[in-house]
N, C-alpha and C positions, 0 to 999 in steps of 0.2 A: 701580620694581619690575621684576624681573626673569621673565618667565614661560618656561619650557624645556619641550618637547614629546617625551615618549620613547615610541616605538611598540614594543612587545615581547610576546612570552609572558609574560604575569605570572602569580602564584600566590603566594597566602600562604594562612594557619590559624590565624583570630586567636582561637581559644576549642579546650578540646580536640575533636576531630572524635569521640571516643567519643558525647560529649553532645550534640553539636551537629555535625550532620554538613555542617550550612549555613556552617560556618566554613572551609569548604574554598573559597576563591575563585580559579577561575584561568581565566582570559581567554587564549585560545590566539593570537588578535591582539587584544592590548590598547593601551591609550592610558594613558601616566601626564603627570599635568600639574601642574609642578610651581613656583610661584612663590617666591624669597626661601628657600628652602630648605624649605617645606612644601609636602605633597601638598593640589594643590587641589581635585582631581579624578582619578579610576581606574573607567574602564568598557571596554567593548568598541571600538575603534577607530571600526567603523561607527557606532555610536550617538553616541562624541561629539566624531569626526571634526569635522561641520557645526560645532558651537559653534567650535572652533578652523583655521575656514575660513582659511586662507590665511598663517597661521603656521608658520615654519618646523619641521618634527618631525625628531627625528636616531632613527636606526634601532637600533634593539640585540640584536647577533644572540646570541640563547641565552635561557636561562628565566631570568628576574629575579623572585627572591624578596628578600624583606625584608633587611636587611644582621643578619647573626648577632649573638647576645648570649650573652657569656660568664659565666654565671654564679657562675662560683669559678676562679680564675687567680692564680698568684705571680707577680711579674714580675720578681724579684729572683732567682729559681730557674731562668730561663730558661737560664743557662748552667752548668746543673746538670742540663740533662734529660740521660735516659739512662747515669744512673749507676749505677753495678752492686752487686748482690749484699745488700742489707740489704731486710726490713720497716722499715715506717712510724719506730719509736722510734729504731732505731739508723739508719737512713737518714739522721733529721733529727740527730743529732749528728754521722755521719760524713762527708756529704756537704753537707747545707745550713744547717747553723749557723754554720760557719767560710765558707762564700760571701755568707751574709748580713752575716757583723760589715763584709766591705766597703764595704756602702752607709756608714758612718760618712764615708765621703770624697764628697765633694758633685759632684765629677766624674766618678767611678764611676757614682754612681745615674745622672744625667744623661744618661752615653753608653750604660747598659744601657736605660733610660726609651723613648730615641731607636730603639730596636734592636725593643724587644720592639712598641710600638705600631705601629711598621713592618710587621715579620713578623704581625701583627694584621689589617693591612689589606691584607694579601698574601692572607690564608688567609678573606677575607670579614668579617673581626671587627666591626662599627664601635661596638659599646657592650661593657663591662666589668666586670664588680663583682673588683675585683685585691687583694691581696693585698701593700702591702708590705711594709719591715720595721721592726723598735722605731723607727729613726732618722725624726725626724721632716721631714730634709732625703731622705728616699726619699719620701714623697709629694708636696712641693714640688718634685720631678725629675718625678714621674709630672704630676702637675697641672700644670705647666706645658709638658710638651711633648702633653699632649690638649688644651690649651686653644689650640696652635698650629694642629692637625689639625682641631678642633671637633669630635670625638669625643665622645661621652658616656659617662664615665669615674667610676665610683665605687669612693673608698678612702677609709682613714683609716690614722693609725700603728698599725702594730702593739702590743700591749698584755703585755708579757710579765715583770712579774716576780721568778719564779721562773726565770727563761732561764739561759742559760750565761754564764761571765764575757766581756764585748766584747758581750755581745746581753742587755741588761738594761735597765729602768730599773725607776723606783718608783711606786707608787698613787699619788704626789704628783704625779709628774714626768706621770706616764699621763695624767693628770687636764689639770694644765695645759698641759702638749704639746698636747693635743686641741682643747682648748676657742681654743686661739691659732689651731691650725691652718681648724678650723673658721668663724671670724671671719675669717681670711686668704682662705678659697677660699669661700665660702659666696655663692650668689649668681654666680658669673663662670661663665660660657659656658656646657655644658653638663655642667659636674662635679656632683656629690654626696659627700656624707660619710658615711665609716661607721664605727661604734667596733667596733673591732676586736682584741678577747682572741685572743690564738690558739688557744690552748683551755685546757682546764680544768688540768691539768699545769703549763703556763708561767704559771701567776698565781696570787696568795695569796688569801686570800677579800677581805682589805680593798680589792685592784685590781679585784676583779667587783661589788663592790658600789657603786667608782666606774662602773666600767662602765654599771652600770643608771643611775646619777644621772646620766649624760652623757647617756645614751636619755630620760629622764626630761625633762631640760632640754633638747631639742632634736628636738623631733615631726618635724624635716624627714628624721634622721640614718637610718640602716639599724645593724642589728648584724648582722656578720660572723664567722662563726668553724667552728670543726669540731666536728663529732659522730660519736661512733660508727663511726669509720673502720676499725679494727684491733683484734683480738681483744685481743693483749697490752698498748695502750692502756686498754681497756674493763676489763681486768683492773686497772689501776693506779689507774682512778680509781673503781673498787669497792673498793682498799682506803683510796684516800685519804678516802673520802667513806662510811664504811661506814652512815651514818645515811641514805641516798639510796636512793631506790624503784630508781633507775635512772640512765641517763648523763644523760638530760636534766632529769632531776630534777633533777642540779646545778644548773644551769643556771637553770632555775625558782624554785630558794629564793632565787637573790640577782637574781629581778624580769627576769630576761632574755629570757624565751620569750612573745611577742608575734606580732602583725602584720606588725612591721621585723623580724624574724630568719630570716635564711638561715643553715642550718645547709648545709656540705659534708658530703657523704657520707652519713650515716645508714645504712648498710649493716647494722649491729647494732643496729636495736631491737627494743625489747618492744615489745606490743601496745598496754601503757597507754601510751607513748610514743609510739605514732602516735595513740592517741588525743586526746591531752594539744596535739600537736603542732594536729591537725585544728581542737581547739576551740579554742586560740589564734590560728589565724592564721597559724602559723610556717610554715614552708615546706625545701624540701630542693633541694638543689643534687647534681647527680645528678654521677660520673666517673667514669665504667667506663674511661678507660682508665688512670688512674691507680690505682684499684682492684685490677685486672688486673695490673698490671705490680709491683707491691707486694706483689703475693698477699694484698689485703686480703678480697676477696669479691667477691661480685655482690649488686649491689641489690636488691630484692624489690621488684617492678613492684607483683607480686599484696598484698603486703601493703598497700604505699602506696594501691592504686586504690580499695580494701576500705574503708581508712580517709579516703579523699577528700582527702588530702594534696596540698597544692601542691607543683609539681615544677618544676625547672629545668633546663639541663644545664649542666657545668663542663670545660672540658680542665684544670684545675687541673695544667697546667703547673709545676714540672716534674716532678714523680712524673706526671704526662701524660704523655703520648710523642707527643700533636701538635697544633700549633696548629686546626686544622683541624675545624671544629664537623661541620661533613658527617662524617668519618670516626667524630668520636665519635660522631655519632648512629647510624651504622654498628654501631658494638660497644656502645652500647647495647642497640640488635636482640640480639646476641646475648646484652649477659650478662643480657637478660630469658629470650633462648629456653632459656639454662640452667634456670631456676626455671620454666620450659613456659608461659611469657608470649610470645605473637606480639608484637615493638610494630610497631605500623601507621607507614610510611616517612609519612605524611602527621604523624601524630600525633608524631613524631622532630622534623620539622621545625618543628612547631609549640613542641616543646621548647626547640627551638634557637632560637628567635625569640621571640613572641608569649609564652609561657609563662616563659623565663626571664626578660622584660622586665616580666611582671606580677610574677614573684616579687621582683625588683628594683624595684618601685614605680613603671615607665616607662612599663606598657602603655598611658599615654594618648598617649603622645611615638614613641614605635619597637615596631618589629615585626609587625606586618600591613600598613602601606602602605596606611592609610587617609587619606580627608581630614581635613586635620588637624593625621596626625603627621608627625614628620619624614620629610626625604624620604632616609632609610638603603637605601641597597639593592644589589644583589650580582647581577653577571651570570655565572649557569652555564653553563658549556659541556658540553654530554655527550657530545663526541667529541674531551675533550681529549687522551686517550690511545687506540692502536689498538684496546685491548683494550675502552676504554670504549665507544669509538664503536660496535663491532661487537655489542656488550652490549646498549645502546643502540637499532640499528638497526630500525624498522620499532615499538618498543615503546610500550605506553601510557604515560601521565603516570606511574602510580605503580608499571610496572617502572623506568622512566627517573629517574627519583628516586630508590628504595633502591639501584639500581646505582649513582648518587652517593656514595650516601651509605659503601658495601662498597665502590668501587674508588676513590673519590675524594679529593683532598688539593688543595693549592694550586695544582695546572695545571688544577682545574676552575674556577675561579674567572678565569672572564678579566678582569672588571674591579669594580671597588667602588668606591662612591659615597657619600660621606659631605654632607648637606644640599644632595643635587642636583647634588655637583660632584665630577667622577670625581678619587678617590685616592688609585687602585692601578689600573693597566692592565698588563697581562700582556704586552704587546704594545711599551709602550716602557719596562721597567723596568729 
């Protein structure tokens, strides 16, 4: 057994601090103690200094919180951010449907796989719920280079089709694609599976109806996919569905809205839809900067908190524009202050960690840095940049924080730690 001693400012928020204001923990000289890759212990230096009398401790200069969790991310789209000039429908035909039919070539997926989980653990990332594409050798690329990292990485193949011609398969192919792949990775390292429609557009009803028998046949799996992201979306599938209360109605008839379901976005719902959502279980995966940059909308903080909806957050890369969970939660802040929502820089954070790893089914495993779970975790810097540092200077914990999270990107981030063992350091990268 291997036991490692790291003396730091720590700070996590493993429950929302609206409800629990005691979920706010931060140890301004803390002790994390971490054996085999789990936390065995987290108190204050003094207090459990003695227990670890005369074992070596290594020093970690900046605020160590929890290692981020992405709760809605492409990975196939990464080299597709920042492409110009379309909403949601025509974006995805002009820009990422001809990027995706690439993953069809198995060293494609592989060297983008390589790239994006990198830029992952550059930007704090160390857990995922991603996004690939139909081919089912794109999550065999993704699964096997987090299982190199020991990342905690959840996908399944995309499920689409109704897709374009190169980005297709069948309810048949969906079905057994899945079920193979799931038997392949199910059980190794720290992966998970999820079935994944892309949304209600790209599949016929007999592909959603396998959909739920895949959920059905395997309580371990999550389901993945979008909601309510775009007005002129929401219009399409009002007329394709005109027997439907609403978008997540769809969704509902063919057994899909549960406990395992992360919906993206939800920017347009009804009220019976947050309601519906509240009493299932389901949950929402939040991307304001995707949102933003789409001109899809801003999320309704006040709606969601009304109706006690689970929440998460997503850089859903590439209609994201950055890896960097600090920043989103940055313009989170804002696109709530739009709709005259404050969100609390503590409560962001906890979005970013603890909250999307409950909505991802992990909060026993990541995101507060309790004993226990693993030991994930992200060393901030708040004077990675002049401007930050000055920003910074002399501030409390939660100016120092939301000024992260507004000026902050991947030079805050000096190093990340994935099961106790640094995996990005700023410093020899």
């Amino acid at each position: 057994m291997t036991l490692r001693l790291f003396r730091a400012e720590l700070l996590s928020v493993s429950a929302d601090p609206r409800d629990d204001p005691g979920a706010i923990r931060h140890e301004p000289d803390g002790l994390l103690a971490v054996e085999d890759g789990l936390v065995v212990a987290r108190g204050s230096h003094a207090t459990l200094a003695p227990r670890f009398a005369g074992l070596p401790v290594e020093r970690l200069p900046g605020l160590v919180v929890p290692g981020f969790v992405d709760a809605h991310v492409h990975y196939p789209q990464m080299d597709r951010i920042a492409s110009h000039g379309e909403q949601l429908l025509d974006w995805l035909e002009r820009h990422i449907f001809p990027a995706e039919m690439a993953f069809a070539d198995p060293s494609h997926a592989a060297a983008v796989a390589e790239a994006f989980l990198a830029e992952l653990l550059r930007h704090g990332t160390t857990s995922a719920l991603v996004f690939p594409t139909v081919h089912p050798g794109s999550v065999d690329a993704l699964f096997d280079a987090a299982l190199d990292r020991r990342m905690r990485i959840l996908s399944g193949k995309v499920l689409m089709d109704l897709g374009p011609d190169g980005l297709r398969d069948t309810a048949e192919t969906a079905r057994s694609d899945s079920e193979a792949l799931i038997r392949r990775w199910r059980g190794r390292g720290r992966l998970g599976y999820a079935v994944t429609p892309r949304f209600v557009l790209t599949s016929s009803d007999e592909q959603m109806r396998q959909a739920a028998a895949l959920l059905d046949a395997n309580p371990d799996v999550l389901l993945h996919t979008h909601l309510a992201e775009n007005r002129h979306e929401c219009a399409a599938v009002a007329e394709r569905f005109p027997q439907a209360h609403d978008y997540l109605d769809v969704y509902d008839r063919f057994g899909l809205v549960g406990p395992r379901s992360v919906f993206a976005h939800g920017i347009h719902l009804t009220d019976r839809s947050c309601a519906r959502l509240a009493e299932a279980g389901a949950g929402i995966a939040i991307c304001p900067t995707s949102n933003l940059f789409l001109g899809s909308g801003f999320f309704d903080f006040g709606q969601a908190d009304a109706h006690r909806l689970r929440l998460g957050l997503g850089t859903d890369i590439g209609a994201g524009t950055s890896f960097s969970m600090l920043h989103t939660g940055g313009v989170a802040y804002q696109a709530a202050l739009a709709r005259e929502v404050r969100l609390d820089p503590f409560r962001a954070l906890h979005l970013a960690t603890a909250g999307s790893a409950s909505l991802l089914g992990i909060a026993d495993r990541v995101g507060a840095l309790l004993p226990g779970q693993e030991a994930d975790f992200v060393v901030l810097d708040d004077a990675a940049t002049p401007l930050l540092a000055r920003r910074t200077a002399g501030a409390d914990l939660a100016a120092r924080l939301f000024a992260m999270q507004v000026l902050g990107d991947d030079r805050t981030v000096a190093r990340t730690y994935v099961m106790g063992d640094c995996a990005w350091d700023r410093g020899t990268k």
